[in-house]
TIMI-2910 file (N, C-alpha, C, CB; in pm, 1 decimal, decimal comma, always signed):
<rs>
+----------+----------+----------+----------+----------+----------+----------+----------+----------+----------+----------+----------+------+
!      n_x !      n_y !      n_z !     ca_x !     ca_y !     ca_z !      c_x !      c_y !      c_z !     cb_x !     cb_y !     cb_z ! resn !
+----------+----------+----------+----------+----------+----------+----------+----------+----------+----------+----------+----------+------+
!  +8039,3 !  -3325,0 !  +1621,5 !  +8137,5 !  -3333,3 !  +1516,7 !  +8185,8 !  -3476,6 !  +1499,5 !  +8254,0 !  -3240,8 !  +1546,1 !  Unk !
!  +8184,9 !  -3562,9 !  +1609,4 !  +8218,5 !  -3658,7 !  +1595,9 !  +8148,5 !  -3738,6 !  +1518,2 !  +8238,2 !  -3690,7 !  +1684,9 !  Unk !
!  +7986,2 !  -3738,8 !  +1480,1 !  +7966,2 !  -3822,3 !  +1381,6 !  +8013,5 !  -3815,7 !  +1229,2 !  +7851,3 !  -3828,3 !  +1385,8 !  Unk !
!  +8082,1 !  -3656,3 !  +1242,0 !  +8090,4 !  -3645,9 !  +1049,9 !  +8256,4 !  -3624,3 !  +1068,2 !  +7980,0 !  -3465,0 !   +939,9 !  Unk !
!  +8307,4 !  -3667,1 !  +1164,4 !  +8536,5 !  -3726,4 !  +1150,7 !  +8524,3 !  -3772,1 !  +1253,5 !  +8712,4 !  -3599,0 !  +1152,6 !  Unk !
!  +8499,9 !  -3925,0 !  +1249,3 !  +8539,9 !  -3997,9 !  +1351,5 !  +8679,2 !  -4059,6 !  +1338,5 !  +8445,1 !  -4091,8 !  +1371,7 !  Unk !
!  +8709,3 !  -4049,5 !  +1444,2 !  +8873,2 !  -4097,4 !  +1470,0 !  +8905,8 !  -4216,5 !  +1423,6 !  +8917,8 !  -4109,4 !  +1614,5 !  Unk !
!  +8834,5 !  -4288,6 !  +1448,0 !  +8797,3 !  -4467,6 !  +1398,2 !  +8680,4 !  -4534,2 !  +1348,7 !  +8806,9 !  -4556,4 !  +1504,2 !  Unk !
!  +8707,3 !  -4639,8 !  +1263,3 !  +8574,9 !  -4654,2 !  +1228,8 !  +8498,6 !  -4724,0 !  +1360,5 !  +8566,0 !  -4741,7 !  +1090,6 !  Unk !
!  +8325,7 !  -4737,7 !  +1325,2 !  +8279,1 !  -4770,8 !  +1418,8 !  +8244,3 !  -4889,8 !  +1480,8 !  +8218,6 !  -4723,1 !  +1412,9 !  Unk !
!  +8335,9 !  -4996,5 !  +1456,6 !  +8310,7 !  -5110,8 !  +1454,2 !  +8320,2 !  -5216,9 !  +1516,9 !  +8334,6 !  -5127,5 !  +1397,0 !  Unk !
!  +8322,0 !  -5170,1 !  +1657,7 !  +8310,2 !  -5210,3 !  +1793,7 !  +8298,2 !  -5064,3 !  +1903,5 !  +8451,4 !  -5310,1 !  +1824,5 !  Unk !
!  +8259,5 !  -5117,7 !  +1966,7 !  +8226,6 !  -5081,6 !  +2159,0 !  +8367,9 !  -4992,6 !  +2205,7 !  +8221,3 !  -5276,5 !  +2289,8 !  Unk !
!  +8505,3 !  -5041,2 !  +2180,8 !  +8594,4 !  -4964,4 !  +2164,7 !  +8627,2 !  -4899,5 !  +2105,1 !  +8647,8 !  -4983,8 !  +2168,8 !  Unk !
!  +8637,1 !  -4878,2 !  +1991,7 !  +8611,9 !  -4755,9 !  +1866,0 !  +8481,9 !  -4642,7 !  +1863,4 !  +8586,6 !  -4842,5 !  +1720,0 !  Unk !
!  +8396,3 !  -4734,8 !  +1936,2 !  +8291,4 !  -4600,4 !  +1950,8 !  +8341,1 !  -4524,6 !  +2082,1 !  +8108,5 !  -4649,6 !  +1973,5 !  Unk !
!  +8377,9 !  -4587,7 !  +2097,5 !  +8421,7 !  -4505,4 !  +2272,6 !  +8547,6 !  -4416,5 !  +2205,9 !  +8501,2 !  -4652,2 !  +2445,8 !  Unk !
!  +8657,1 !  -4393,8 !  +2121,0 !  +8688,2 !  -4329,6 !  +2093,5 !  +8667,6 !  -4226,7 !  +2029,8 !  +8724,2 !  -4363,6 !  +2085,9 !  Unk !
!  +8553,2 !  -4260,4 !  +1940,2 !  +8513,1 !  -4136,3 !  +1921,0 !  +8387,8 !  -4079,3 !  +1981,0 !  +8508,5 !  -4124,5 !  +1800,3 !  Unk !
!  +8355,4 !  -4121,6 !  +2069,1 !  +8240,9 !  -3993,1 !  +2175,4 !  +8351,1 !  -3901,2 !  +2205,6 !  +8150,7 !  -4058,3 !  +2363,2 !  Unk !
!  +8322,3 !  -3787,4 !  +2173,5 !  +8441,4 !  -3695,9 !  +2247,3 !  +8351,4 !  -3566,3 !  +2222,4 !  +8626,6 !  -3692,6 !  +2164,9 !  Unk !
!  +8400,9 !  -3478,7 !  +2343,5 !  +8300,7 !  -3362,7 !  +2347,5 !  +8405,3 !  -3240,2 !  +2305,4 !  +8218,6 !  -3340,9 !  +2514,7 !  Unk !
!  +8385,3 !  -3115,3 !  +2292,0 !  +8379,0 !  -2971,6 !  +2277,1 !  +8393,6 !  -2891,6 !  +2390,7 !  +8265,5 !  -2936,1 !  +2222,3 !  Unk !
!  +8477,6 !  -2810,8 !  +2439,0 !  +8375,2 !  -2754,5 !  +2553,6 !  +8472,8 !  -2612,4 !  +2479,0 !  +8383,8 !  -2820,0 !  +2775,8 !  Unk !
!  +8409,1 !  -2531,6 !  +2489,7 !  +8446,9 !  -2362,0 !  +2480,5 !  +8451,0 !  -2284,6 !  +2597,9 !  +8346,1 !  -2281,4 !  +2398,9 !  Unk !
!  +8567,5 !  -2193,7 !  +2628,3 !  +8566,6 !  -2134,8 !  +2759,4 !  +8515,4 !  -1976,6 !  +2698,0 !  +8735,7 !  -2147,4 !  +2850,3 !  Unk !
!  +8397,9 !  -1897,6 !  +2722,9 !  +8420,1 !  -1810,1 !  +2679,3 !  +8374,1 !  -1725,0 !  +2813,8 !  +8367,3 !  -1800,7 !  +2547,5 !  Unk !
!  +8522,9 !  -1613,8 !  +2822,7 !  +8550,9 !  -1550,1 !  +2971,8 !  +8422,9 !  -1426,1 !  +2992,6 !  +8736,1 !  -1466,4 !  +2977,6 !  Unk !
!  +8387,8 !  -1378,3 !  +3074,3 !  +8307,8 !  -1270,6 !  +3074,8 !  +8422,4 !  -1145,5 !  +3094,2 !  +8188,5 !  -1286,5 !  +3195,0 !  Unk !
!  +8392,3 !  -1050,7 !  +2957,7 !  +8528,9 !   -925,4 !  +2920,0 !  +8441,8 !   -830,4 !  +3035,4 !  +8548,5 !   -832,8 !  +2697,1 !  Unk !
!  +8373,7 !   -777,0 !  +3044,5 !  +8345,6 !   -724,5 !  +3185,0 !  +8399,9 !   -707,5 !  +3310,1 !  +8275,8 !   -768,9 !  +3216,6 !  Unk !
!  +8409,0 !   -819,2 !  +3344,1 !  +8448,4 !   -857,9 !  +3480,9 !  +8627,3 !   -865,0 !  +3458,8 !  +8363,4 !  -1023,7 !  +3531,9 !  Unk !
!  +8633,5 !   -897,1 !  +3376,5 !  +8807,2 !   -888,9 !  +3340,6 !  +8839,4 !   -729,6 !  +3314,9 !  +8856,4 !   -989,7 !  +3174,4 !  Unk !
!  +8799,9 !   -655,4 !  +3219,9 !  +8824,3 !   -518,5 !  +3202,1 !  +8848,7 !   -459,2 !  +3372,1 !  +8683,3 !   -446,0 !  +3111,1 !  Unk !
!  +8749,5 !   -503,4 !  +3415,0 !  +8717,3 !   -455,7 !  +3629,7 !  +8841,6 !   -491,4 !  +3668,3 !  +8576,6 !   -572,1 !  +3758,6 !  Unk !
!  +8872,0 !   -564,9 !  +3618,6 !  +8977,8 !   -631,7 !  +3725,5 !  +9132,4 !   -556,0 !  +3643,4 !  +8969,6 !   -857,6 !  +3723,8 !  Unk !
!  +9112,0 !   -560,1 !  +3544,9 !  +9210,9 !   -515,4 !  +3511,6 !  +9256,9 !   -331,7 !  +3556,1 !  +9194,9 !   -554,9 !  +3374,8 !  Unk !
!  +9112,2 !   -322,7 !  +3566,1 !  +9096,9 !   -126,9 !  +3592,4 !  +9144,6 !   -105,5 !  +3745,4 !  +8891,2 !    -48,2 !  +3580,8 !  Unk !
!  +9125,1 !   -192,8 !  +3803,8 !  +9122,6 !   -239,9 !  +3941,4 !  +9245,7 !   -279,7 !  +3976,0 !  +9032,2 !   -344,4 !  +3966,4 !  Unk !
!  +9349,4 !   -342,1 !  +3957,9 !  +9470,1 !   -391,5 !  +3993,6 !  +9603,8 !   -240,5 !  +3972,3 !  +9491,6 !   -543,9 !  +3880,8 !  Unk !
!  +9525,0 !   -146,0 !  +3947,4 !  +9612,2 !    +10,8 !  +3944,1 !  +9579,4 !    +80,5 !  +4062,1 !  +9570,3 !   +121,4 !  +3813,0 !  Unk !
!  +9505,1 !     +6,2 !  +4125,3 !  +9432,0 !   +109,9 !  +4279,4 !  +9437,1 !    +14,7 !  +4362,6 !  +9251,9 !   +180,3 !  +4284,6 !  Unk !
!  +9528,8 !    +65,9 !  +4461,0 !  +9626,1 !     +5,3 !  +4577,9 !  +9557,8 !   +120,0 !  +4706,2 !  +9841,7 !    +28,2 !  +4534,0 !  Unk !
+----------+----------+----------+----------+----------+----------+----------+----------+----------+----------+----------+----------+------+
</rs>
């Protein structure tokens, strides 16, 4: 994404370094959560 809205233009070594910037997505496994959730009622 960063090449098509960069934060700054690119017009030095420091401005490109601002805009390298990454993404990261957490996506949880609902499985293992549903378990746990089914699970925390049985003591």
């Amino acid at each position: 994404r960063s090449s098509y809205s960069p934060l700054v233009e690119n017009t030095s070594k420091d401005n490109m370094a601002k805009n390298r910037r990454t993404r990261i997505v957490v996506i949880p496994n609902l499985d293992k959560f549903f378990a746990m959730l089914d699970s925390e009622g049985e003591i």
